[in-house]
Each structure stands twice: as C-alpha cells, then as structure tokens.
SELUM-95220 format. One record per residue: x, y, z of N, C-alpha, C in turn; residue in one letter. Coordinates in steps of 0.05 Angstrom, whole numbers, padded with zeros to 5 digits, always signed. Layout:
// residues N
XYZXYZXYZA/...
This chain:
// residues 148
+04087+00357+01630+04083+00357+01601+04111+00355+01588X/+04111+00335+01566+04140+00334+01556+04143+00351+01540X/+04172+00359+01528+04188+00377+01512+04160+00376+01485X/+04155+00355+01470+04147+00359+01444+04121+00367+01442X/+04109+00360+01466+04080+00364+01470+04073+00392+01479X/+04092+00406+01489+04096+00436+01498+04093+00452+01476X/+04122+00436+01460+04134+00457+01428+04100+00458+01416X/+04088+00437+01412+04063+00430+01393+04040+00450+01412X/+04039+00456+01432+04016+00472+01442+04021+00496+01434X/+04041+00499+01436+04054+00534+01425+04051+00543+01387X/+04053+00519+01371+04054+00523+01356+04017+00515+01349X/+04002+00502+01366+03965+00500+01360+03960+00535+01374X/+03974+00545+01391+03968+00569+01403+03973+00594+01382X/+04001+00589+01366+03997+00612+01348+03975+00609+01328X/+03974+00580+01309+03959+00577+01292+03934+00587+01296X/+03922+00584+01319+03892+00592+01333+03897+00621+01330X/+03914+00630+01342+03916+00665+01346+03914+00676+01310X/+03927+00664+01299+03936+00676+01269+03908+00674+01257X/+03886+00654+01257+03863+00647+01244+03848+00659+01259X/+03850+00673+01281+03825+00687+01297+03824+00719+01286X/+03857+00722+01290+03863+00745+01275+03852+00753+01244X/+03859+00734+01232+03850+00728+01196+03824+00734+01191X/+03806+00722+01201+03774+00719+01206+03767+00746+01214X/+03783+00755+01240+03764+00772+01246+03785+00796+01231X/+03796+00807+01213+03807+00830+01205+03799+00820+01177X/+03787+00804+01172+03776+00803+01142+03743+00811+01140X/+03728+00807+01173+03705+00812+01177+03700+00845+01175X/+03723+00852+01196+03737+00879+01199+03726+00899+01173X/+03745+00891+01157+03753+00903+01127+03721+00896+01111X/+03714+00878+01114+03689+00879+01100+03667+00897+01105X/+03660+00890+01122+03646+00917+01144+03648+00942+01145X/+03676+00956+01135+03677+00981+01128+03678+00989+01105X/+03685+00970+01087+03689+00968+01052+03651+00974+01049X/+03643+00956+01060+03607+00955+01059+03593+00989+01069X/+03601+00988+01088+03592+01024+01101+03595+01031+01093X/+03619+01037+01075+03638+01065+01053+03613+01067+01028X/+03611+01040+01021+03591+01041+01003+03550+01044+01012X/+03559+01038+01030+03526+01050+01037+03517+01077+01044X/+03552+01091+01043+03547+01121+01056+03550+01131+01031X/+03547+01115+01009+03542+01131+00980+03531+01124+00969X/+03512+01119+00986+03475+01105+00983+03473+01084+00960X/+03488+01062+00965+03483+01035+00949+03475+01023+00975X/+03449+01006+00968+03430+00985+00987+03449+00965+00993X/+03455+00955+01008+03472+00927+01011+03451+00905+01025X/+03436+00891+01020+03424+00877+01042+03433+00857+01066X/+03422+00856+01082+03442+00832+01106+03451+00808+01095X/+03428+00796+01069+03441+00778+01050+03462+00778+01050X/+03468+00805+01031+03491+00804+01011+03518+00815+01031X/+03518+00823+01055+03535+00824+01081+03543+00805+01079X/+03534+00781+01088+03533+00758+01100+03554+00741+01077X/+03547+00744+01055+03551+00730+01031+03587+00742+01024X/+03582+00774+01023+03607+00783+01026+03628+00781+01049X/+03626+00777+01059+03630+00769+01087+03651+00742+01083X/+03633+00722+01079+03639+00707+01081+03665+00699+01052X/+03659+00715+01032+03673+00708+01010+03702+00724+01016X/+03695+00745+01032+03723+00764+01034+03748+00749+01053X/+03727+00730+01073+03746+00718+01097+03758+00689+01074X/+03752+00679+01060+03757+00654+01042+03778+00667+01030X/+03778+00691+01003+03789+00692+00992+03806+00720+01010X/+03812+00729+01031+03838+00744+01040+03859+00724+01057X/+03840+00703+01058+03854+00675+01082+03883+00680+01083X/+03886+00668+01057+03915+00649+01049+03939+00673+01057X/+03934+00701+01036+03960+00721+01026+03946+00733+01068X/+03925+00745+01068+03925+00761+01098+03936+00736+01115X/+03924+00719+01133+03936+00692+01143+03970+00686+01144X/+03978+00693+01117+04006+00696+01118+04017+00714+01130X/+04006+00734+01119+04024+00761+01129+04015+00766+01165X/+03990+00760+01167+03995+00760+01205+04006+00746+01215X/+04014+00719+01205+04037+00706+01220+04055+00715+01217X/+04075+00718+01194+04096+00733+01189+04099+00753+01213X/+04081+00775+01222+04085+00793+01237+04079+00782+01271X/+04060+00758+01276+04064+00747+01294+04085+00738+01302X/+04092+00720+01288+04129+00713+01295+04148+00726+01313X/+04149+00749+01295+04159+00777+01306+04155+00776+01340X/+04130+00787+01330+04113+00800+01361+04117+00790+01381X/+04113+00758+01372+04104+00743+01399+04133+00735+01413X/+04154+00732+01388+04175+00725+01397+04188+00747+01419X/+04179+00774+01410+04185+00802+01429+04168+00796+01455X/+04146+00783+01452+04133+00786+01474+04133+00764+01493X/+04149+00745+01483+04161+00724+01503+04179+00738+01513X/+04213+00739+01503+04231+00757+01518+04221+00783+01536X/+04199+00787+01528+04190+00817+01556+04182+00804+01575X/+04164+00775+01568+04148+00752+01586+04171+00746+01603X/+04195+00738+01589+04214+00730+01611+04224+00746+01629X/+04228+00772+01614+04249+00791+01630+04225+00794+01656X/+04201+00810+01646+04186+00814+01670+04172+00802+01687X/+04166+00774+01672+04146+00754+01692+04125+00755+01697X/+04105+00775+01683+04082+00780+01694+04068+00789+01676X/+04034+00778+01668+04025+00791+01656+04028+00794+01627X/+04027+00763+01619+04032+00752+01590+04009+00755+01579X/+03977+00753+01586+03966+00765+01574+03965+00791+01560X/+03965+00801+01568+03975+00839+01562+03995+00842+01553X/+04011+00824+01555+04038+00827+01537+04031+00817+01501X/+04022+00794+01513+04020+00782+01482+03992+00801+01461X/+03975+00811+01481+03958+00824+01471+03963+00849+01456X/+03984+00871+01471+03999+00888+01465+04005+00892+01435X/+04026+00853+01443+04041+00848+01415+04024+00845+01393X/+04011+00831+01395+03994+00833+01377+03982+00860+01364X/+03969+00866+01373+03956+00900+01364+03984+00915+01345X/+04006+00910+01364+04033+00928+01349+04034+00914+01323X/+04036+00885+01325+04039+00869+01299+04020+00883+01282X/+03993+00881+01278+03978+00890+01262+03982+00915+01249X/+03981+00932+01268+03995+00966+01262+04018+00975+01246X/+04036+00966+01256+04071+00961+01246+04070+00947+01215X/+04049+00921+01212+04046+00915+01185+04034+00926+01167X/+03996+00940+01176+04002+00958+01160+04005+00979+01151X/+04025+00999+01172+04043+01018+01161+04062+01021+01147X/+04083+00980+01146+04100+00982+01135+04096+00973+01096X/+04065+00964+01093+04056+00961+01068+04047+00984+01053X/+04031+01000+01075+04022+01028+01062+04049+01039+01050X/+04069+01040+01069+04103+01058+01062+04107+01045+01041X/+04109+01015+01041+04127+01007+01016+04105+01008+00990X/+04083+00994+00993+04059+01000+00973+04052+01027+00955X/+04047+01051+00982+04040+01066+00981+04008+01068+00974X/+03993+01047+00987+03962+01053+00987+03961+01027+01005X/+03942+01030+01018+03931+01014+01045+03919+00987+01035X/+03934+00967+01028+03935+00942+01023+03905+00931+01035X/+03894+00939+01060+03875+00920+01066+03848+00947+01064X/+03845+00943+01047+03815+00968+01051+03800+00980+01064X/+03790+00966+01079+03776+00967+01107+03785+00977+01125X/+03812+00986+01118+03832+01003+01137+03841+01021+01131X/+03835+01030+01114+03834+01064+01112+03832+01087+01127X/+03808+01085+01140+03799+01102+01158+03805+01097+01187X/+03804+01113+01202+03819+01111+01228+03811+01092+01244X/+03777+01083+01249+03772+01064+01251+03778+01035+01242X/+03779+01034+01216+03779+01011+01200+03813+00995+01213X/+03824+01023+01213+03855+01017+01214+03851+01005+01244X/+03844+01012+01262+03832+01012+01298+03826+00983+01295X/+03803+00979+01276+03789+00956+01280+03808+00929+01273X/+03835+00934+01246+03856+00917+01250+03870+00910+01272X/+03879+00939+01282+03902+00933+01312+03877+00912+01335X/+03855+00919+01335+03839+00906+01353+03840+00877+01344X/+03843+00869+01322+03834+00839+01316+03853+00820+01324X/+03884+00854+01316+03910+00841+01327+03917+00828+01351X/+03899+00858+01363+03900+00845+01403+03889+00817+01407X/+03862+00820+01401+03853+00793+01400+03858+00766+01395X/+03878+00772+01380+03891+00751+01364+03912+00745+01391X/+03935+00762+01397+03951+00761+01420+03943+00751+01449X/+03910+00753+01452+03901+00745+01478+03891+00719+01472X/+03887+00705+01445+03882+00688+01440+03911+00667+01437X/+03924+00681+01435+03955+00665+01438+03957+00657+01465X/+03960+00673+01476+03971+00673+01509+03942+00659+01523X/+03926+00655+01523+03894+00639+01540+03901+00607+01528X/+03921+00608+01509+03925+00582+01496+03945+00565+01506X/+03966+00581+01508+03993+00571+01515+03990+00558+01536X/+04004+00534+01538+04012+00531+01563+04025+00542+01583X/+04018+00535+01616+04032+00553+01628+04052+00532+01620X/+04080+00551+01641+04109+00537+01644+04119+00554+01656X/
C-alpha cells in the first residue's frame, strides 16, 4: 500500500472513530437527560425518545464532533507512540485512549466551565456511559487502521 493511501486510511479511521463516538455519546446523554426526567414522573413516549434522540445527535454533532476529535488527536497520537514503544495490542491501546480522551475532556470542561457541559453526564453513569462511547470510538479506530 502506498504512502498516501496509508496517510488517507488513518485519517477515514479517525473520522469513523470520532462519528461513532459523536452518535453514540449524544445517544448516551440523551438517554439519561430522558430518565432524569422520567424519574420525576414526566411520560416520555418511545416516540418522543426516538425523536429526541435523534434531534440531540444532529444538533450536538458539529461543537461535540469537534471536541472528540480535538481530544482524539491527543489520545491516539499517545497511543501510537505506546503502539510503537510496545508492539502489541493496539487494540487496547487505542481503546484505552480513547475512554481517557473522553474522561480527561470532560473533567477538563467541568474545571474550566464549572458545570458538566454534556448533561447526560452528570451522574456516574452518564459520565461511564461517555468514557464507554470513548472506548468504542478507540476500538473503532484501531479495527480500521491499517496494519503496518
């Protein structure tokens, strides 16, 4: 495989990772924003799930989408150099990275913000259910990449 066709798999491998991530930590956040409110007995129907759902992943895209790449970058770039030093076990590496990416971001918004930027992450779960989207996102990097 040549040089440019490599660079371009790496960069279809993050894009995929960053949008899997996006989707599913906007599904994430919706899902608990929705519970919070049903555990203070407002009806939500699967409708209006579905509907919200879908409006929360459209409109968190662009500003969330950004900011997990932003922190992907990071990550993945850390989790290449560990890829190299150790040689083994890039899945788990990149998966790792990922989860930390999510976490690390947002602790470092809550600190600077001082209120938990993505809603749905509030609660220890919600917050869980980000770092998870993160992993996912990181195993979705690395199942992508080419080897080399």
């Amino acid at each position: 495989m040549g040089m440019k066709m490599w660079v371009l798999r790496i960069v279809l491998a993050f894009i995929l990772a960053v949008i899997v991530t996006t989707v599913l930590g906007a599904i994430a956040h919706t899902q608990f924003v929705l519970a919070r409110l049903a555990g203070l007995g407002v009806d939500i129907p699967f409708g209006d799930r579905i509907a919200t759902t879908l409006h929360d992943i459209v409109g968190m895209a662009p500003l969330f989408g950004a900011i997990v790449g932003a922190g992907f970058i990071v990550a993945f770039s850390a989790g290449a150099l560990v890829f190299r030093l150790a040689g083994v076990q890039r899945t788990l590496i990149y998966a790792v990275a990922g989860a930390v990416s999510l976490a690390v971001t947002l602790l470092v918004m809550n600190a600077l913000f001082e209120i938990t930027a993505i809603a749905g992450a509030r609660s220890t779960f919600g917050f869980l259910a980000q770092v998870a989207a993160g992993a996912v996102g990181g195993l979705t990097f690395a199942k992508a990449l080419p080897a080399r």
